[in-house]
N, C-alpha and C positions, 0 to 999 in steps of 0.2 A: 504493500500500500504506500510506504515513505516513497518507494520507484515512481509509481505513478503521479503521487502530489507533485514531484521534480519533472516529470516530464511534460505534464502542466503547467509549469510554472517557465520552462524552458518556451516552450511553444508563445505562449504571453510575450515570453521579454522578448524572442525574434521577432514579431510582430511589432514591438513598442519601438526595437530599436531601426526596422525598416522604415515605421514612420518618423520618428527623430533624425534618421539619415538625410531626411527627405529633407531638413532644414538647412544642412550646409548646401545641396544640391541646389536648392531653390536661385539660387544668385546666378546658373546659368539659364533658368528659362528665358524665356521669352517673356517680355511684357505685355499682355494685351486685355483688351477691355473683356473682359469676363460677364458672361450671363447672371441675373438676379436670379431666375427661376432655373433652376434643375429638378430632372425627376430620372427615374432610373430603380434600378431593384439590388439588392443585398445577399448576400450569402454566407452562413458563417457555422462555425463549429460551437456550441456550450457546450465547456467541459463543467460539468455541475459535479456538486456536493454536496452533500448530506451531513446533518448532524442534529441532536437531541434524543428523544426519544420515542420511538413508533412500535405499538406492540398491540393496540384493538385497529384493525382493521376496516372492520364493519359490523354492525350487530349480529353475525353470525362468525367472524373468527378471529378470535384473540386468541393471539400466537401463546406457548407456555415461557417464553426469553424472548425481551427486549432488540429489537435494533436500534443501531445507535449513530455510527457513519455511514456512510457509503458514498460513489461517486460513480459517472456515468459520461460518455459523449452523445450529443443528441445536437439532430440540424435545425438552423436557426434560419427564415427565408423570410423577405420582406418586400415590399416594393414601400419606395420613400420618395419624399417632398424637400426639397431644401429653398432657403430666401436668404438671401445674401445681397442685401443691397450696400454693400461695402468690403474692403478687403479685412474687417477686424472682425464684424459680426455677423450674424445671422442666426436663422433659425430651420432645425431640423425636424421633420415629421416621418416615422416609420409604420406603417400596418405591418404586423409580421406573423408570421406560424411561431412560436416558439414554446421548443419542446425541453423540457426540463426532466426526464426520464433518467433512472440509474438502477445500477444496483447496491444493494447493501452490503456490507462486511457478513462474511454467515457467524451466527452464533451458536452454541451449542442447548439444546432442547434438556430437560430433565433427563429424558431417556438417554443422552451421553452421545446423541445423534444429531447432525447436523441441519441449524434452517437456513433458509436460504429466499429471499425477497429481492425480485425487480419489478419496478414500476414504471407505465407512462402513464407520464404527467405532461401534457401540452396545453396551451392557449393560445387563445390569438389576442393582440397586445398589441394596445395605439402608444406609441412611444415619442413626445414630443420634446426636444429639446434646446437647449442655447449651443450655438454655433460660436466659437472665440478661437479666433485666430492671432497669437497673442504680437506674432513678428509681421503681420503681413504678407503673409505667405502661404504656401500649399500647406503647410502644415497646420492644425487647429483639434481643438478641444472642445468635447460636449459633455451635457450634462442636463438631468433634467427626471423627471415624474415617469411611471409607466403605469398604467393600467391594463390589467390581465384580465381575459375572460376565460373561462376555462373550458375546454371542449373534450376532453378525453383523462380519463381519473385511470385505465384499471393496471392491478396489482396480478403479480403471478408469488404464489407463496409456495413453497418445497419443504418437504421434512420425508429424508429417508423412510420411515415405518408409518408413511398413512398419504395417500392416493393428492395427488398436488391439487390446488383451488387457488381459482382464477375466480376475481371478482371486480367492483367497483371500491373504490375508498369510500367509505362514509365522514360526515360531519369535513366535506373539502369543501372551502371557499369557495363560488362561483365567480368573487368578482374578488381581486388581489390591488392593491394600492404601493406599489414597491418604490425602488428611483433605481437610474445609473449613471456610472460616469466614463468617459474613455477617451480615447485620443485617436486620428485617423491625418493620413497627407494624401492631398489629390494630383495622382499621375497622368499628365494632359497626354491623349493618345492621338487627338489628330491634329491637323497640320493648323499652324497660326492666322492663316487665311478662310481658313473653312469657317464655314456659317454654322453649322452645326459644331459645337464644341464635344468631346468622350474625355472621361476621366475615371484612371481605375483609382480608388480608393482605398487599401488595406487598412484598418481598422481591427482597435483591441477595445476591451470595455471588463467591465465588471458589474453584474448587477447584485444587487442583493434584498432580499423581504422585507430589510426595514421598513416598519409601521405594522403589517399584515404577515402575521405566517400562515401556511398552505392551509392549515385543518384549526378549526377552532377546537379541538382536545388536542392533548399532549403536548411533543413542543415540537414537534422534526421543524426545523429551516432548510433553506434552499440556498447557497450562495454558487453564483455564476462566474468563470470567465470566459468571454465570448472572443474569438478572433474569426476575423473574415476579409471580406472584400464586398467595394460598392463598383457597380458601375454606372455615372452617371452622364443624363444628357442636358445641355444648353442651350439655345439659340441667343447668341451675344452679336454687338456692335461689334463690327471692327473697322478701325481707323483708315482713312482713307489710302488707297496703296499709289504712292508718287517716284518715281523711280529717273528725275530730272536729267535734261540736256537743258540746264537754263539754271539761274539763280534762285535758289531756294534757301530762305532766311530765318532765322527762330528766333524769336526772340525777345527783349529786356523784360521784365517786369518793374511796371511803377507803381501799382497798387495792388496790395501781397493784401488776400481776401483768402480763406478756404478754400474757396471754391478754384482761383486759381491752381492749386494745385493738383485737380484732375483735367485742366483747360491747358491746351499747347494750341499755340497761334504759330501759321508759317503761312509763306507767300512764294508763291511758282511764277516767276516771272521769264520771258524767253531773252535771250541775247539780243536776238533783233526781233522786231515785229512784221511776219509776212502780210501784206496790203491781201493780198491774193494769190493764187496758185491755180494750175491750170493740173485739171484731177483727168486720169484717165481712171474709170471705175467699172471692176469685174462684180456686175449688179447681179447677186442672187434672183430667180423666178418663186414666188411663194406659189406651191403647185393647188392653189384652190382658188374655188370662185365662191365668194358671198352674199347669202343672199339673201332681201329686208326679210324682218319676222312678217307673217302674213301673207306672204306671196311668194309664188311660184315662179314671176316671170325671173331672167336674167335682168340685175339691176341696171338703169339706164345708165350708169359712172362707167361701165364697161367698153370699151370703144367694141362698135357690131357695127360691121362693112354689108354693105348689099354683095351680091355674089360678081357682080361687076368689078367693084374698087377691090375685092380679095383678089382677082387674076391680077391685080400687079402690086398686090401688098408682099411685102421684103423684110424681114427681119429686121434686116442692114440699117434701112430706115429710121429706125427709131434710136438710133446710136449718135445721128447729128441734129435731126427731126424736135421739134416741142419745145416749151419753154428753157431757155439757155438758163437756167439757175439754180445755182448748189447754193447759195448765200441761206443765212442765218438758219441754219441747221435741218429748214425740210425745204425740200427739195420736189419741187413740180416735173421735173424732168421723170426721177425715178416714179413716181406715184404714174405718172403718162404711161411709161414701158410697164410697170406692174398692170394697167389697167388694160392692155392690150395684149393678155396672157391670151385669151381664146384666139386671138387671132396670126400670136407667136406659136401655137400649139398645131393650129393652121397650116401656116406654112412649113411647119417642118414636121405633119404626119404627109403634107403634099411632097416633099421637097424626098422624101423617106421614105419610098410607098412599104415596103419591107414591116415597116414599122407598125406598132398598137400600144392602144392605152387601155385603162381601166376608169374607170368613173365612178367614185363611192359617195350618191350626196346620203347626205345627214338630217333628220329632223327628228327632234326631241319627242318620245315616245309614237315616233310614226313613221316608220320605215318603207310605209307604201308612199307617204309625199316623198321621203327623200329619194325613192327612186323616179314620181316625177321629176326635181330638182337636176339630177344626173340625166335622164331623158333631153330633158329640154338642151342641156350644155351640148348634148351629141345631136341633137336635130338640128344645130345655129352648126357646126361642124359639116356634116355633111349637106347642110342645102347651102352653105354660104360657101364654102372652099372643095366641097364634088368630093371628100373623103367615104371613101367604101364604110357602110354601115358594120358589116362583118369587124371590122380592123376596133370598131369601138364597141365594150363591153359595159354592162351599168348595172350598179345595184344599189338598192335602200338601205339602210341602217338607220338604227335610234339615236344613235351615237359614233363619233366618226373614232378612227383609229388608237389615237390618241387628241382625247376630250378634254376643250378647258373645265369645262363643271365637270370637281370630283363628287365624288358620293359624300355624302355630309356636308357640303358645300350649303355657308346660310345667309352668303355677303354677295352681293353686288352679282345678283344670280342673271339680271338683267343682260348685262355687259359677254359676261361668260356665255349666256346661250345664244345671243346674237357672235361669238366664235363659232360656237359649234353647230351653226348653219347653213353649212355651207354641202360644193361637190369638191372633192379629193382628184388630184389629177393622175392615176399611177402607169408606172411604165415598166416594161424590165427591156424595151430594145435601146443598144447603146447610141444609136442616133439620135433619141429626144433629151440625154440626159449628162451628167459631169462628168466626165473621165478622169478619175486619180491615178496615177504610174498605171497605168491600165485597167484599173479595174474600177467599172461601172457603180455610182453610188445611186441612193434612191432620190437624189435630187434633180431636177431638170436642168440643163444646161443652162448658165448664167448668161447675161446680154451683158455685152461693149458696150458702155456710152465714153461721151465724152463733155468735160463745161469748164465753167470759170468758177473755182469757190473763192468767196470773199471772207476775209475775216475766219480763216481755217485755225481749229481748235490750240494748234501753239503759237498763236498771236494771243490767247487769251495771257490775262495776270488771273490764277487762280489760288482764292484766298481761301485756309483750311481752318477751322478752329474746331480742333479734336473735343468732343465730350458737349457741345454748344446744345446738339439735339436732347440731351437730357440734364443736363445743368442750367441753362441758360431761357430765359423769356426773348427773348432775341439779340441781336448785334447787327453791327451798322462798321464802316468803314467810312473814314476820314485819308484822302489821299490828297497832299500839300505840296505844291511845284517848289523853286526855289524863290519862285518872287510870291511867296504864300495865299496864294492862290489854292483852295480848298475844292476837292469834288467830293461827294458827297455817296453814298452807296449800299443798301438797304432799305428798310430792317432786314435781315435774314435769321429761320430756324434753324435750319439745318446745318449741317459740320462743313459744309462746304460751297461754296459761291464763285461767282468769273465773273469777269469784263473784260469787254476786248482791248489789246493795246492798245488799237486806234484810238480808243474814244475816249483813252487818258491822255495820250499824246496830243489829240485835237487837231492842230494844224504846225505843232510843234514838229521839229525831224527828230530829237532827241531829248531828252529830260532824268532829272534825277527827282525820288519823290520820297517824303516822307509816309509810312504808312502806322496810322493808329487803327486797331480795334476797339470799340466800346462796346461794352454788352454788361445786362444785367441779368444777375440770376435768379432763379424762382423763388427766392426770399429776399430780393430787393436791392441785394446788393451788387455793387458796382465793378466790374473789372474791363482794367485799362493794358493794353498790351501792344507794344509797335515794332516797327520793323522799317528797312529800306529798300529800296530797288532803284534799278534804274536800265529806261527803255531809251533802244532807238531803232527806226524804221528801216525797214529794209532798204535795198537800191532798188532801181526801178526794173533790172533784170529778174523778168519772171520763173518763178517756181516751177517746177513742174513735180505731180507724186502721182503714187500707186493709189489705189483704195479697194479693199474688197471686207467685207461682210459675211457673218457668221448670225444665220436665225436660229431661234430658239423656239422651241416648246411650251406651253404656260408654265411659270415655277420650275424651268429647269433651267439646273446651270453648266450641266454636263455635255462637253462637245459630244458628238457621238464619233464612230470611226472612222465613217466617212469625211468629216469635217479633221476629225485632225489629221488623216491623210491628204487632205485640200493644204491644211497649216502646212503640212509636213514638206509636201512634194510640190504645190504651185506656190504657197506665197513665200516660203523662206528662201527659195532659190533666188529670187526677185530681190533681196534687202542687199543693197550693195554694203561692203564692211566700212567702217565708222559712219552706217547711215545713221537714220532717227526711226522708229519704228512708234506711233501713237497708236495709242488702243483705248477705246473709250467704250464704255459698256451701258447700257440700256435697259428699261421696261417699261411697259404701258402704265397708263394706271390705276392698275386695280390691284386691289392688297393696299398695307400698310403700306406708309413710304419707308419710315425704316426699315422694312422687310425688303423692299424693294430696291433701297442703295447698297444695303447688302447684298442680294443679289447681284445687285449689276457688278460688284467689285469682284463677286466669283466667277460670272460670266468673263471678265475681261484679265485678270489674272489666270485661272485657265488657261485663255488662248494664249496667252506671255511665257506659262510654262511650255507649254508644247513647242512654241517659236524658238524658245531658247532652248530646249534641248536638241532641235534639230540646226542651230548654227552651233551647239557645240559639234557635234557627229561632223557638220560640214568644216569645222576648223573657221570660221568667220569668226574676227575679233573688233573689236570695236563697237561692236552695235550698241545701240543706245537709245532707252525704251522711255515713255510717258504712259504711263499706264491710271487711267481714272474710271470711274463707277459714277453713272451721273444717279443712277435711278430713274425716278420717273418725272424726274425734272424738265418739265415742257419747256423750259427757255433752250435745253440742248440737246431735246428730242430732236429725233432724225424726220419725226412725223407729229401729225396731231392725233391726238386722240376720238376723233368721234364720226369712225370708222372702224369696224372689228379690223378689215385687212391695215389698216395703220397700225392699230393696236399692234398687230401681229410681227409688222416689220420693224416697231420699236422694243422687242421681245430681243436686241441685236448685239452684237459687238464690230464695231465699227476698225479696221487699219488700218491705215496711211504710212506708208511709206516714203519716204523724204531721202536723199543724197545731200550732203551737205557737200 
């Protein structure tokens, strides 16, 4: 028995010292904004103990000798709550199974012959407690009340000379009032950019009966030590990801408040400011057509040719063709070639005779419209462009392949079913579709265009102030020339904001500028925080860049395969070394917007990794990335929003390509 209490108490202290390790380690993590809310489940060993005395059973058998110790291993399962609204404290919540079961020491009966008693004892046990983190750190301590209910009592009793009984305990609490206390460090498992945060937890504790023992006769107590592991889930901020070819500044504080010190202010400023840039852009096709709630027909936004103007409609066309303007972030040019999908689909099942499609429309619980909806897309095909009816296939669905409305979806149900109203365009011949190192993806061949963007996204000064969206009632920017001359710039909520260089320069070529943030926090107070920069305009020789585009799925942030073989194999080949490579990431807007800046920084980090693992493999050095998450920030959407197919192309990640 002394072997066992040691082996017990061995197993405690490796656990206690795994989490106390966790404290020197703690100084190389990572720093990041950490979730409030985690939830997640527990697993753990009670090595229990026994002690006083237990000798009536139940009104039907009282042993002739005493038990007195005993001890037992029994599994301890929970799923748990935690709230951490800071790095010192918080608070823990566990429902758990926990089984308190052992066996006794045997004693020796009158008769000179051996007894022998094991018990389960389980309950299920709401355990809520204080969360103290006493460094700041993964490592932290709890402590707190539990309440047991009891759900299984029985007893197995043995005596060599008379036939063994199995029963219930009598006079057993139903409801137990005990506490614990213990100590636990949380081991961050996934990457510091992910939106979802995993953390495994090892955890020791000690509980014990204090207030309430098990049986109101005799005295048995119960003392616990529990060692296990937690593992748990987050969805946390995290800080904007800026990775600069430009001046990037942090900095003074003049007014030291609390609050400043979860608030970093910095400023992205470029070398020079590009006026414009002449973009050649590989435009993704979104393979669907949309169509209003209520109606069947194709909507009239759709360009529909008489079967006349389709005998000399051209792809090629729509590459110089329609409004010349990529300026201030949406862009009439691309929404033109997107809307002339039925009649690019046209020309190249004519242009392909070889070729075939599928057509899946979609209507919310009625499958027989949606295969109207898919009819009608193949009758404007074959009476407008003479496509063989055979070559096109069509069916209904309730729901299209992948749906923005998921199942328990209770928000903005509106927006989400006017997506999932549409017909799906699908192919498997390789002539209507992307070619990656040769192998055919499910995407339709992207369109050439060509324009003039104005005011292209590294001409912006982009202002960050990390933690603004949850500390702060708003901020404003104060940007001062040197003949102090003041512009003026806000309110803004969110952690992050732009203005174009032009339009601090004005009509200036050059300028050096003072920059203040002012912002106050959700209880009044004031914080002041500045910085410098300083812009000058470019020459009058024009830019010329890359651009292509990466769409997404609602709520996803995962390229798929086909997409990072596109990153892999078309666009890295294209980044000349010490070019600029900008990547700016997107979503409509529906969702939170926190949720949604989040996303977009997964969306556009994503494609930054994949880019940069495939110019290592190619040996390119120099490159040099601008990587931003705008969200669903319409001032630098690609689109508006009130259009599902807009929606859907603001769903994006955006890359530019630059040669310096």
């Amino acid at each position: 028995m002394l072997q066992y209490h040691k082996s017990k108490q061995k197993i405690a202290i490796v656990f206690l010292l795994l989490i106390l390790a966790g404290i020197t380690g703690q100084a190389q993590l990572t720093k990041r904004v950490q979730p409030v809310w985690w939830f997640g489940e527990s697993a753990a060993a009670n090595f229990n103990h026994y002690q006083g005395t237990t000798q009536k059973l139940n009104s039907s058998t009282i042993i002739p000798s005493a038990f007195h110790t005993g001890d037992g291993v029994k599994p301890y399962l929970s799923l748990l709550t935690e709230y951490r609204p800071n790095k010192r404290w918080g608070g823990m919540l566990n429902i758990a199974y926990d089984n308190r079961g052992g066996k006794f020491k045997s004693v020796m009966a009158p008769c000179n012959c051996p007894e022998n008693l094991t018990t389960n004892l389980s309950y299920v046990a709401i355990e809520p407690s204080i969360r103290l983190a006493p460094f700041a750190s993964s490592f932290y301590l709890f402590a707190g009340p539990t309440i047991s209910f009891n759900v299984a009592k029985e007893f197995t009793y043995t005596q060599e000379k008379q036939s063994d009984v199995t029963g219930d305990w009598s006079d057993l609490h139903k409801t137990i009032l005990s506490a614990q206390a213990g100590a636990g460090f949380d081991l961050p498992l996934s990457a510091k950019t992910s939106g979802t945060q995993m953390t495994l937890s090892p955890f020791a504790s000690f509980q014990t009966d204090f207030g309430t023992a098990p049986r109101s006769i005799e005295s048995l107590a119960i003392y616990t030590i529990r060692a296990g592991v937690a593992l748990k889930f987050g969805t946390g901020k995290k800080a904007a990801v800026i990775i600069p070819d430009a001046v990037t500044t942090t900095v003074t504080q003049t007014i030291v408040t609390p609050a400043e010190k979860e608030i970093q202010f910095s400023v992205r400023a470029p070398k020079v400011v590009p006026l414009q840039r002449q973009v050649k852009e590989t435009f993704p096709l979104r393979n669907s057509v949309f169509f209003d709630m209520g109606s069947t027909e194709i909507p009239n936004r759709y360009v529909m040719l008489s079967p006349t103007r389709a005998l000399s409609f051209k792809e090629e066309e729509l590459q110089e063709a329609q409004p010349a303007n990529l300026s201030g972030g949406r862009s009439a040019r691309q929404l033109a070639v997107y809307h002339n999908i039925l009649n690019i689909v046209g020309d190249r099942l004519r242009s392909n005779p070889q070729s075939a499609i599928a057509l899946a429309g979609s209507s919310d619980k009625n499958p027989a419209e949606g295969k109207v909806l898919a009819e009608n897309v193949k009758q404007y095909l074959v009476n407008t462009f003479g496509i063989n009816a055979s070559r096109i296939s069509t069916e209904g669905r309730d729901k299209p392949v992948i749906p923005s409305e998921q199942p328990g979806a209770i928000r903005e149900l509106g927006l989400l079913r006017e997506g999932d109203r549409r017909v799906d365009i699908e192919s498997v011949s390789p002539e209507l579709l992307m070619q990656v190192g040769g192998v055919v993806s499910p995407f339709l061949r992207p369109v050439q265009i060509r324009g003039m963007e104005a005011d292209p996204l590294d001409s912006h000064v982009i202002f960050t102030t990390t933690g603004a969206s949850d500390l702060l009632k708003s901020w404003s920017v104060d940007v001062t020339d040197d003949q102090a001359n003041v512009q003026h710039y806000g309110p803004y909520t969110q952690d992050q904001a732009s203005v174009a260089g032009k339009t601090i320069l004005g009509n200036a070529t050059q300028g050096n500028y003072k920059i203040v943030m002012v912002g106050q926090t959700k209880n009044g107070m004031a914080v002041r925080k500045e910085s410098s920069v300083s812009l000058m305009k470019a020459n009058d020789a024009l830019q010329s860049g890359l651009r292509y585009s990466i769409l997404f799925d609602f709520d996803r942030s995962k390229s798929i395969a086909a997409y990072e073989n596109f990153l892999t194999e078309v666009v890295t080949p294209l980044i000349p070394e010490n070019g600029t490579v900008i990547i700016h990431g997107h979503t409509d807007i529906i969702g939170e917007e926190k949720y949604n800046l989040n996303l977009s920084h997964d969306r556009a980090t994503g494609a930054q990794q994949i880019i940069e693992r495939a110019l290592l493999k190619a040996g390119k050095k120099g490159v040099k990335f601008e990587t931003y998450g705008f969200g669903e920030d319409e001032s630098m959407a690609p689109f508006e929003n009130n259009l599902p197919e807009k929606r859907f192309y603001n769903r994006t990640v955006i890359i530019d390509i630059v040669a310096n």
